[in-house]
C-alpha positions as CSV (number, residue, x, y, z in Angstrom):
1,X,78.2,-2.4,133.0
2,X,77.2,-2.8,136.4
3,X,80.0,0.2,136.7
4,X,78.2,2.7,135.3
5,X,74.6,2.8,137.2
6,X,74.8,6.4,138.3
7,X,74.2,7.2,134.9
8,X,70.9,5.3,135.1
9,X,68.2,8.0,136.4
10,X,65.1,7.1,138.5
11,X,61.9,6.3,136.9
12,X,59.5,9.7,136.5
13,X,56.6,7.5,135.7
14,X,53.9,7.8,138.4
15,X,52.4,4.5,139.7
16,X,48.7,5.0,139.5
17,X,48.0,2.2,142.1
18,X,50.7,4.3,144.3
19,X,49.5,7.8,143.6
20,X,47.8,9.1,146.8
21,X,46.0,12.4,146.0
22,X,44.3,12.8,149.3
23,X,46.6,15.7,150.6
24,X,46.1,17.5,146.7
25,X,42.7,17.5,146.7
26,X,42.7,18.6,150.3
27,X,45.0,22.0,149.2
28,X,43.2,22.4,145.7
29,X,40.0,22.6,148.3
30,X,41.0,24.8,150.0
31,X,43.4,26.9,148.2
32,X,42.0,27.0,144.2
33,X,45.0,29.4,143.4
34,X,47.4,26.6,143.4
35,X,46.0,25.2,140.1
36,X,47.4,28.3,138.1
37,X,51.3,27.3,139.2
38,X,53.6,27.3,136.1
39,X,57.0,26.5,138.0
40,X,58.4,29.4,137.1
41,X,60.8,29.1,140.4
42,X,60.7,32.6,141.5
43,X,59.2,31.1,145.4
44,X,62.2,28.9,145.1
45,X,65.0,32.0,144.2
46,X,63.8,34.8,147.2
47,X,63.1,31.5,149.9
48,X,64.7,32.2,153.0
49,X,64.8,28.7,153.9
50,X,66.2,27.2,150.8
51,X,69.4,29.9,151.2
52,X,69.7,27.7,154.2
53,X,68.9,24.2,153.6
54,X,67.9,22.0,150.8
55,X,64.7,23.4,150.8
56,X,63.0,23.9,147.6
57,X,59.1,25.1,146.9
58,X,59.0,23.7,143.6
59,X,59.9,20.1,144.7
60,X,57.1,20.6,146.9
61,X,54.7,21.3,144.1
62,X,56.1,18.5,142.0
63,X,55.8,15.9,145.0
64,X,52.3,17.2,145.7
65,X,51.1,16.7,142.0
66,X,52.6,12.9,142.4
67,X,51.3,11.9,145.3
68,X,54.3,11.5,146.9
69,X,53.4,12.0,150.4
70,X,56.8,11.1,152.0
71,X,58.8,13.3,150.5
72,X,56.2,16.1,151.3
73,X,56.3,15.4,154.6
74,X,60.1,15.9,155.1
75,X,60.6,18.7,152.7
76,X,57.5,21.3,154.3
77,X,59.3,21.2,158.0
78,X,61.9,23.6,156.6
79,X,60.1,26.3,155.3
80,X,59.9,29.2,157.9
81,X,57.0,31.0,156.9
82,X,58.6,34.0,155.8
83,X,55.9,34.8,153.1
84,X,59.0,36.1,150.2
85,X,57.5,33.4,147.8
86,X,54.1,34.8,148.2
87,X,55.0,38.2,147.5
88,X,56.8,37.5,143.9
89,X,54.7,35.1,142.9
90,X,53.4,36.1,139.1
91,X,50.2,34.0,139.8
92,X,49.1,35.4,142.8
93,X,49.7,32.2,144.6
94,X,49.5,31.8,148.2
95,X,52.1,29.4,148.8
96,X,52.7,30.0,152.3
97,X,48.7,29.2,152.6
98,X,50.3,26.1,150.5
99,X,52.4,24.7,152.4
100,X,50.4,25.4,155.5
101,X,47.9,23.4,154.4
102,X,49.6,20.5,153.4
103,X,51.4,20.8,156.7
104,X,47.7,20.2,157.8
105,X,47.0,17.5,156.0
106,X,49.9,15.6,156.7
107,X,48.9,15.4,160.3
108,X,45.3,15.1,159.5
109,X,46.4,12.0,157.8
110,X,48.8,10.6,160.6
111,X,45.6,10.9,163.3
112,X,43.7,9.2,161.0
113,X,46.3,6.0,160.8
114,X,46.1,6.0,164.9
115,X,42.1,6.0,164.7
């Protein structure tokens, strides 16, 4: 059976004693339109970036909501700022103002490890 474990997907369960929420409380602060995201995917379909990489605005938003502060940290050093997801978003969401800030936050977090 051992065969067959690529048909064995990864756990979605989030680990509350793992689940960071410093960097999603410091966008939701700052940037109040992100709590109206539905995932529709329409930043994800006109991004510049994700034409040309693996990049992908709606894993952001998934790995912000989770905690997952590693992946974040990969993932927002492709976007290129173009502002396209901004401008179809049905929610009015500033998602370049998103991703900025959790740029932000990242390295607010890394100076704070080297305090």
């Amino acid at each position: 059976m051992s065969q067959f474990d690529f048909l064995q997907p990864k756990s979605r369960q989030i680990e509350i004693e793992q689940f960071d929420d410093r960097i999603l409380t410091y966008v939701l602060e700052r940037e109040q339109s992100f709590l109206t995201c539905i995932s529709c995917g329409g930043c994800t379909a006109t991004c510049s970036a994700g034409n040309l990489t693996s990049f992908n605005v709606r894993k952001i938003g998934l790995s912000l909501r989770r905690g997952n502060i590693n992946d974040l940290s990969d993932e927002v050093q492709k976007c290129m700022f173009c502002g396209k997801c901004t401008l179809v978003c049905p929610r009015d969401i500033n998602i370049r103002n998103v991703v900025l800030l959790i740029k932000k936050g990242i390295a607010q977090l890394e100076t704070e490890k080297t305090l």
